[in-house]
N, C-alpha and C positions, 0 to 999 in steps of 0.2 A: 684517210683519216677516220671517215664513219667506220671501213671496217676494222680497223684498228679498234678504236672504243669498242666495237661489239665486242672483238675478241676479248677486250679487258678485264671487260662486264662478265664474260664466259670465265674467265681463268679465277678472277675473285670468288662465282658462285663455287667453282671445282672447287677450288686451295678450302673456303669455307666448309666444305660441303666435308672434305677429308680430313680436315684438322678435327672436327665434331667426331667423326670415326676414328681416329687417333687418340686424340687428347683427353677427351671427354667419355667415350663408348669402348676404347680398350678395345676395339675390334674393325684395325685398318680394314679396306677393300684394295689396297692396291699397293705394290712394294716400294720402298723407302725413295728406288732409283727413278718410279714412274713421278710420283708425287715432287722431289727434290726437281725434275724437269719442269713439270706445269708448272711452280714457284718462279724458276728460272727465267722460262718463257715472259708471266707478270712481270719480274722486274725488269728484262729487254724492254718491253714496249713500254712500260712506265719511264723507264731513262729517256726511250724516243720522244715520250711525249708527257713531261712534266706538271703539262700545267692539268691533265687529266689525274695525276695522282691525289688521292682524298683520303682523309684520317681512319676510317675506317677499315682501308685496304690491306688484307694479309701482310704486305709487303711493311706495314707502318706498328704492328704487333710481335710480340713474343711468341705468341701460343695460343691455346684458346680459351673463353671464358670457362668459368668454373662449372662444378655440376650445383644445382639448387638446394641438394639434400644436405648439403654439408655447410657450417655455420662459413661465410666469406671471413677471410682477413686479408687489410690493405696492405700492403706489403712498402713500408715508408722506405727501402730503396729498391728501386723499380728490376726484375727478374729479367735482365733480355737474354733471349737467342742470339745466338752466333749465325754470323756467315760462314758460307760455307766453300771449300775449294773440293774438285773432282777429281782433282787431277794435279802431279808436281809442277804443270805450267802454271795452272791456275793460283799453287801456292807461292809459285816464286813470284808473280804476278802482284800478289799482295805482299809481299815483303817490300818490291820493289815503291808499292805505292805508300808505306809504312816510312821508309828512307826517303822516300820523297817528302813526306807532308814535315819530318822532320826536320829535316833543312840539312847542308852540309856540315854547317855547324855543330850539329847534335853530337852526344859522346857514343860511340860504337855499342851496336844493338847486340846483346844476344836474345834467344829465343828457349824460352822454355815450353817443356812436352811433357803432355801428361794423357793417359788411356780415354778415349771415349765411351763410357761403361753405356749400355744401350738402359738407360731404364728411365726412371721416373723422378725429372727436379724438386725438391724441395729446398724450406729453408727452415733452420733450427734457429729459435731464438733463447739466450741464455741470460739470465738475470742473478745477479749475484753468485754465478756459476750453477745455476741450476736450470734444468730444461723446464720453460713454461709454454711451450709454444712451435708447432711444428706445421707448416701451411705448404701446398702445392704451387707450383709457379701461374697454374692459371692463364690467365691473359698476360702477366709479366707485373703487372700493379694488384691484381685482387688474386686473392688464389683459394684455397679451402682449407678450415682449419679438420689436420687427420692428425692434431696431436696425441688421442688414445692408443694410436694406429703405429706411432711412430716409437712409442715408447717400447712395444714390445718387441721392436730390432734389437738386437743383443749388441749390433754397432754401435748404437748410439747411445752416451751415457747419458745417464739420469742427471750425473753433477762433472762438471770439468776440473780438472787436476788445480790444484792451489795456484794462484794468479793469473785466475781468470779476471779479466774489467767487469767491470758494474755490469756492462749489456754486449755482450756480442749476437750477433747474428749470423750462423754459418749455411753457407748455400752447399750443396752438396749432391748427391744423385742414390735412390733407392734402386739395389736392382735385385735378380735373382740368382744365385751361383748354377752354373751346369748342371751340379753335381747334386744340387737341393734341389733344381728342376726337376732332376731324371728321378728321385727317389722319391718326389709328389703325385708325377703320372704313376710312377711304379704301382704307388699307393692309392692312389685313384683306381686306375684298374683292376688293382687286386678287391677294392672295396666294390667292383661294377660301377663305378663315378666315370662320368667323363676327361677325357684325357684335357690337357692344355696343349695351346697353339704353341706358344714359343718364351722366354721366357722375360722378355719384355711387358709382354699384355699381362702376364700371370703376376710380376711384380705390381704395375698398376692396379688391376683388380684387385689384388690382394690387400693393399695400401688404402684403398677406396670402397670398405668394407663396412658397414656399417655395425658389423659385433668383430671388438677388436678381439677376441678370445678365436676366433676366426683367422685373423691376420697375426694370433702370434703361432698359429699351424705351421704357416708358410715356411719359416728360416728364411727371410727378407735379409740382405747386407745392405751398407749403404760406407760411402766415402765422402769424402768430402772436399771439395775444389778449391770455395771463394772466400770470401768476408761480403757481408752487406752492411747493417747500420752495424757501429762499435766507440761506444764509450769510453773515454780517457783508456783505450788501449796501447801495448807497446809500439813506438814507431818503427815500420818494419823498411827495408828499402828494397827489396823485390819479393817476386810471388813467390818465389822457392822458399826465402826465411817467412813468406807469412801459412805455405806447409809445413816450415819446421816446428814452425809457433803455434797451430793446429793439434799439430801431432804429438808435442810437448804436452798437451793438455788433452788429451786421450782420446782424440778421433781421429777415426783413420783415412790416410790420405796415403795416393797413387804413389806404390813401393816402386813402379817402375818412368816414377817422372827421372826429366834429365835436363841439361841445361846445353844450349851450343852457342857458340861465337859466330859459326861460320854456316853460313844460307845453304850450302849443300851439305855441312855433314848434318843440318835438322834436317834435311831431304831425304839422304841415307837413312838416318834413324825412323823415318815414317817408312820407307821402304822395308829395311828389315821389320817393325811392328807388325807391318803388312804380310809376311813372310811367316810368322811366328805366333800370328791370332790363335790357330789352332791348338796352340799349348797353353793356353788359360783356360781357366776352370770358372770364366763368366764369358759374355758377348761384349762385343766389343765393337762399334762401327765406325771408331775415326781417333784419327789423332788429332787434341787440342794442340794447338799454338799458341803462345802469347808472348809479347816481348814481357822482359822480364822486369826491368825497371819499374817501380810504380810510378817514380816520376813522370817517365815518358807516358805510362800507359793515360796521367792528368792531362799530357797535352796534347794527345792522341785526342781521347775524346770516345763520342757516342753518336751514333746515326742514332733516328727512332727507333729501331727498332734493336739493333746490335753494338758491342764496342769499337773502335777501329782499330784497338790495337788485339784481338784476339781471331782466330780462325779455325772452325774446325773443319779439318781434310777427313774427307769419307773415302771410307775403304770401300769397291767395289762388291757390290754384291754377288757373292761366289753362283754361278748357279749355270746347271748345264742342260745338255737337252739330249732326248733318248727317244729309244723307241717303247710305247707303252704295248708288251705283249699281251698280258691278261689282264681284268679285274676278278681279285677273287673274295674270298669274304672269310674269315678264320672268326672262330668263335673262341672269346675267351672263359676264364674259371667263372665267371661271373653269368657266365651267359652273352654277354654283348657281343651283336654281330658287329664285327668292323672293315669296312672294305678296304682293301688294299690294293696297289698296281704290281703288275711283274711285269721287269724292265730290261731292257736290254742294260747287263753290266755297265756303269758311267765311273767314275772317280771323279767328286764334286764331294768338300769340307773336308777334305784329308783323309777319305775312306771311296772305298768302290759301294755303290750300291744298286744293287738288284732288284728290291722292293722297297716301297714306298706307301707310308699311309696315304687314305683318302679321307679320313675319318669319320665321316658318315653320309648317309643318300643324300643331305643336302649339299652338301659340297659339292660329291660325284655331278648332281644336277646343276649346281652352279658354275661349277667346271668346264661341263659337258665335256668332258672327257671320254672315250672311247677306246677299246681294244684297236691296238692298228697306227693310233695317233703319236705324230712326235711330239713331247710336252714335253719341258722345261722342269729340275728339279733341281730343287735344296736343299737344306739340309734347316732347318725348322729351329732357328737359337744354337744354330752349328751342330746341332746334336740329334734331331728326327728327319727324315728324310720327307720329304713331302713333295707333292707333284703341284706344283704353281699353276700351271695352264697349259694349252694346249696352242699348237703348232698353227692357223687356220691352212695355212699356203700348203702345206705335207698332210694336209687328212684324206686317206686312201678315197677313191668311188665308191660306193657303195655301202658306205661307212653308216652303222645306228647308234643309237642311242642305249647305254645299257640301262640296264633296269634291275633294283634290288630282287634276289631271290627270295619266293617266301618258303621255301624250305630250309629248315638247318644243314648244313653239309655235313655236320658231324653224326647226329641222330635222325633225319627227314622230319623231324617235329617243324609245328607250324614258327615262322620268325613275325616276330608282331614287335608296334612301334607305339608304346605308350601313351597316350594324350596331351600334346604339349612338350615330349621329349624329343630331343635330335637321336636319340638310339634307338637301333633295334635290337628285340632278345629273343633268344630262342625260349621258347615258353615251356619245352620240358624241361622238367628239375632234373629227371632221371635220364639228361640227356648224358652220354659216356665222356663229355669233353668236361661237360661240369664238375662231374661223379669226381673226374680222376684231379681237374682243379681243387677241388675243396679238401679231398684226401691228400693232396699234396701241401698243400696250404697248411693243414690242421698238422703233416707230420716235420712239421719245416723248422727250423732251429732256431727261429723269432716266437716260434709256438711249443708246437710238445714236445720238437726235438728229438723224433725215432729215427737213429740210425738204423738204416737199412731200406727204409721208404722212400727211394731215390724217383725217377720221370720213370726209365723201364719196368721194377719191379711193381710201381705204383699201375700202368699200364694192365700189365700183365697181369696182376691179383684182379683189375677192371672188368678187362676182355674174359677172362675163367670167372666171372661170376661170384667170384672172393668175396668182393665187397661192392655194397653200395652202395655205404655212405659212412663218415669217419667210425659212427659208435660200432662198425667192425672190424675194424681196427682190432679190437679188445677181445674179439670170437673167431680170431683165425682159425681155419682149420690147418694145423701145424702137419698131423697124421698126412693130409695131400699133399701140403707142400713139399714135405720131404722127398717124395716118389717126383717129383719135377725135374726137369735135364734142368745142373746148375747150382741146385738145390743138395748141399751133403749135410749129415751130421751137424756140425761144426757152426754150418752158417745158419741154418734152423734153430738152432739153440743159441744164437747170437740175437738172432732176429726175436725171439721170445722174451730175451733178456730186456731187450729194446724198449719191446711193448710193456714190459712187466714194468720198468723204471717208470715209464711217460706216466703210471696211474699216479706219480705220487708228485708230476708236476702242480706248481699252484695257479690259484683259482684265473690271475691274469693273464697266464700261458693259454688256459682253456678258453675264456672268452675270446681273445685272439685267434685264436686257431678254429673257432666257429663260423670265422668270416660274415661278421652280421656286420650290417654295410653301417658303414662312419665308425667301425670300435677298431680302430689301429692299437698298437704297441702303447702308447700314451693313455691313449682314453681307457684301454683293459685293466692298464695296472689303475687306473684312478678308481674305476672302478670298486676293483677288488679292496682297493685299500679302503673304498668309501663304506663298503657295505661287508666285507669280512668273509660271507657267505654266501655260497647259490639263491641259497633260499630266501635270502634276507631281500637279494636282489632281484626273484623272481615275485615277492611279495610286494614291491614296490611300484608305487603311483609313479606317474609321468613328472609330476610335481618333485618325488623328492627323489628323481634321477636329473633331473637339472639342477637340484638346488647341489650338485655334487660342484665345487668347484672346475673352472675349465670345463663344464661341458652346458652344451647351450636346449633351444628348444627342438633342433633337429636331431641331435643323436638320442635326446631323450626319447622323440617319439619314435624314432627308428628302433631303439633299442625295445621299448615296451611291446612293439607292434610284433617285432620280430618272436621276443618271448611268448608270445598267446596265439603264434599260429600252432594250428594242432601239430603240424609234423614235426616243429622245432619241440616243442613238448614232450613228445613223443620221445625224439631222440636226446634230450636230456636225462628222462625216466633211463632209457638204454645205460647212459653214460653213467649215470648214478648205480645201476644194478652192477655194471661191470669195476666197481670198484674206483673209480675216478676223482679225485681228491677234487672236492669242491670246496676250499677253503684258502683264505691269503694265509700268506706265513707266520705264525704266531699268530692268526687272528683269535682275539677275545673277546670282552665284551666292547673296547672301544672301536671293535670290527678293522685292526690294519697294524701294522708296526709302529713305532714311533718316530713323527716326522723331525727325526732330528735334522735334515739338510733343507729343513723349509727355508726357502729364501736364496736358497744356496745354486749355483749354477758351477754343474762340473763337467767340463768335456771330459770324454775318453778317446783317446788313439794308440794305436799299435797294436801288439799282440798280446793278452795277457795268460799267463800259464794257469789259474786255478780257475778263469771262467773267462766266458765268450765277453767278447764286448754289451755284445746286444744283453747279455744276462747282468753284467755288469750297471748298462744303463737302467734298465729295469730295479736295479736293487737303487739307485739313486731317487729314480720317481714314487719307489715304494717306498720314502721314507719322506718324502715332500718335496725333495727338490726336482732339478728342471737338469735335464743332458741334453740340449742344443750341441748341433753336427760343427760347428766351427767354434774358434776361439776369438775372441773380442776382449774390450776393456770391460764390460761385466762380465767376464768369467771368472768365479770364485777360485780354482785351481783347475788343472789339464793333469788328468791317470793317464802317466806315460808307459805301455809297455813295451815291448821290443819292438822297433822300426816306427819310431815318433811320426817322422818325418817333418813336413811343412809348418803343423799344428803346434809342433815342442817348442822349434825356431821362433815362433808367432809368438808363443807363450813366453818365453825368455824375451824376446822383445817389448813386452807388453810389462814385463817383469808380474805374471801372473804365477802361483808357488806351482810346482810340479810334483805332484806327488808319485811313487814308487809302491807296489801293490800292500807291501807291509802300511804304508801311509795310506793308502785307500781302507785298510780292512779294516784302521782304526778310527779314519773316519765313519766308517757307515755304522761301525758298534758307537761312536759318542758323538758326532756331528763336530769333533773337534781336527782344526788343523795343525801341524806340526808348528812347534814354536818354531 
């Protein structure tokens, strides 16, 4: 019995100790399957011994207390957590004990299924159809009010479709799509930012932001599961009509829920789910359960801390184990050293994979990972590969410790690690991995758009001494190139053509393509539209590059800092001599176009014949509005060109208009839509 209580005592401090890492800090220590055991383990020995159980115990809460920075709100019907099943014994197990508490008597159960999106619960509260009110689930009773935060989901409406009740409250899950993940590291990287872990934590972090102009960067989704408190609302008689009743009223709810009669084919359908995770374009880590009845689910009921009529089945965490051959260290456009593993080939998340982030010395050292060792690897939100840990039982004799190189492997320039940063960088500018990142960057088709400035020939002009930095670009010597194996007539006077156009790109292309850290695609054209000119914007205080809408006190100072070092100076002067269009389009004196689509949110998908997407979106935020990567019930209309795909379907479901590129062109000249 004594050792029992100690163990108790030990599982409550862990499960506390890891919820605070999870819930609260957005930066687990240990995987879902480690964590989901020690809970486990508590409620064993708690069952054993009951009269040890006390209110306070993980086992008797939803989650964890809130963070202090963010105002509390109580939450008047109480947020719980689910139980959970590991396994189809463990799910039929509770079905069985579902039939049982209902009696013989009962009328025949079915079971509805719905995605377990891996991200962050909240709950929406609506007042005479309008959002006032958006809070975290917290401990399950207090949560955090992130309503600035949740308003800029493009999921969630502002107002609900006509016959909404006086007050609903919708519970629901924020999370991150794969695909909005992969294009934020992208963006990170490119910007030298640090990468994200996965895209669970990125969601929460992002949600938990304190400048919501910040969190409306992200492209957060969110769905929507439950009901909590609700006013003289319609009476619904199970959970599917109170999705349909949801969805009727313009939030979005799990396209792949389903409903079954029979305990094995909900079994089958978790299995195939299982089978098929890999083809969604978010994370995903269980299937919910819940009988569907809301009747029954009244007389089912509620443990402390979970309901008893709901269950969620976790999916195994995929994850395999290898031999780790090397650690090497690749320097990106940015400069950032990142170490990586080379692996003995594995197939783990649907792909073979060979190498594997580390993503920086702290890890490596937390890790303690070694050349030589078997380690265990994932795939990082289904989508990055990453090396978990290490094998202790298989680590060869004689096995060390690695240790960061301080040489660059690309240039032998010194690699230094900032004060207070998890990265390392190679500290020459002029180092050849940079040189050829930035000129690639600057010629790339989100920026100046030089056909012909492909990874080889950009190399190659590197290595021959061509160039060293974009402003020559503009001083080719064409006379050498010509005489190059490769190099005819033909493709020399293409390549000239190339450069000659890119002078007459505008001002937001160029910002862009300068790679100055934090000015993405978004923030260049705001930019350009804010101030019209170079000049206007190189004359410009810190003060009124923040007062620019959408951008905050980081990009400002980034931005000012970057323009007053001498060699950015410099190579602007270049840019400027070589004929380089420093101007927005039509800018005059009110410095930018006319923001006829202020307000306005337009997706674009497919292929469009008279311009790129990426130029297309650009021509949107140059006129005030907003081009978010997916479609939602705020989306003012979706530019469909050829091969819509998922987005056009969504749109037509959504009954959002679709416009046709003659319909876009006349949008962007009057901000008007087709009757």
């Amino acid at each position: 019995m004594d050792g029992d209580a100690a163990r108790i005592d030990e599982l409550r401090a862990l499960v506390d100790h890891h919820d605070q890492r999870y819930h609260i800090d957005d930066a687990p220590e240990i995987p879902d399957a480690d964590y989901d055991a020690l809970l486990a383990e508590l409620r064993a020995l708690e069952a054993e011994h009951p009269d040890l159980v006390t209110p306070d115990s993980p086992t008797q809460r939803a989650g964890a207390p809130g963070r202090s920075t963010f105002a509390e709100v109580a939450h008047r019907v109480p947020m719980r957590s689910l139980d959970n099943a590991f396994d189809v014994d463990e799910l039929r197990a509770w079905t069985d004990r579902v039939l049982r508490r209902l009696g013989e008597d009962a009328p025949p159960v079915a079971w509805a299924c719905e995605l377990k999106f891996d991200g962050l619960a909240v709950s929406l509260r609506y007042e005479d159809g309008v959002l006032v009110q958006a809070a975290t689930r917290g401990d399950g009773r207090v949560g955090e009010d992130v309503t600035a935060n949740v308003r800029t989901i493009d999921d969630v409406p502002d107002r609900l479709a006509d016959g909404a009740p006086p007050v609903v409250e919708v519970r629901g899950e924020v999370y991150m799509g794969l695909t909005a993940f992969a294009e934020l590291n992208a963006a990170q990287e490119e910007a030298g930012e640090k990468v994200y872990v996965n895209p669970r934590n990125t969601a929460a972090g992002s949600l938990r932001q304190k400048d919501a102009t910040v969190t409306a960067t992200r492209d957060l989704s969110f769905w929507a599961y439950q009901l909590g408190e609700v006013v003289d609302g319609p009476e619904q008689a199970s959970h599917l009509e109170t999705l349909a009743w949801l969805d009727a009223l313009g939030l979005p709810v799990d396209a792949h829920r389903a409903r079954f009669d029979d305990v094995e084919d909900m079994v089958a359908h978790v299995a195939a789910v299982e089978a098929a995770r890999h083809d969604l374009d978010y994370e995903i880590d269980g299937v919910v359960v819940k009988v569907d009845d809301l009747v029954l689910q009244d007389e089912l009921g509620f443990t402390a801390r979970a309901p008893r009529w709901a269950i969620a089945y976790k999916l195994p965490p995929e994850e395999r184990t290898t031999r780790l051959l090397d650690i090497e260290v690749s320097i990106g456009p940015g400069g950032q050293a990142t170490p990586f593993a080379r692996l003995e080939p594995v197939f783990v998340g649907g792909s073979t994979v060979a190498a594997a982030t580390l993503h920086n010395a702290d890890q490596v050292a937390a890790k303690d990972v070694r050349p030589g060792d078997v380690v265990v690897v994932r795939k990082a939100g289904d989508v990055i590969p990453e090396v978990l840990r290490h094998v202790p039982s298989e680590r060869p004799d004689g096995s060390v410790s690695w240790t960061f190189p301080t040489e660059c492997p690309a240039c032998g320039g010194p690699l230094v690690r900032p004060g207070g940063e998890a990265a390392t960088f190679c500290a020459n500018h002029a180092c050849p991995r940079q040189v050829r990142g930035r000129i690639e960057h600057f010629a790339s088709r989100g920026a100046m758009d030089i056909e012909g400035f492909g990874e080889q020939r950009v190399n190659l002009f590197v290595s021959e001494g061509l160039l060293v930095d974009v402003a020559g670009v503009f001083a080719l010597d064409y006379d050498r190139i010509a005489v190059w194996e490769g190099f005819g007539e033909t493709s020399v006077e293409n390549l000239r053509r190339a450069v000659d156009a890119a002078r007459d790109r505008p001002l937001g292309r160029l910002l862009f393509g300068l790679r100055i850290p934090h000015v993405g695609t978004t923030v260049a054209d705001l930019l350009a539209s804010a101030f019209g000119h170079l000049d206007r914007l190189q004359a410009a205080t810190v003060e009124e590059i923040e007062a620019v809408e959408g951008l905050g006190p980081i990009i400002a100072a980034s931005l000012y800092g970057w323009l007053r070092e001498e060699r950015n100076a410099e190579l602007l002067v270049r840019l400027r001599a070589a004929g380089v269009c420093l101007e927005a389009p039509d800018a005059g004196e009110a410095g930018g176009v006319e923001p006829v689509l202020a307000g306005l949110s337009i997706v674009v998908t497919g292929t469009l014949s008279a311009m790129s997407r990426d130029e297309a979106k650009a021509a949107i935020v140059a006129r005030g509005g907003k081009s978010p990567s997916s479609v939602s019930a705020k989306t003012t209309a979706l530019v469909a060109g050829e091969g819509g795909g998922s987005k056009l379907t969504k749109a037509e479901d959504l009954g959002v208009p679709v416009l046709d590129e003659a319909a876009f062109d006349h949008l962007l000249a009057t901000g008007e839509l087709p009757a």
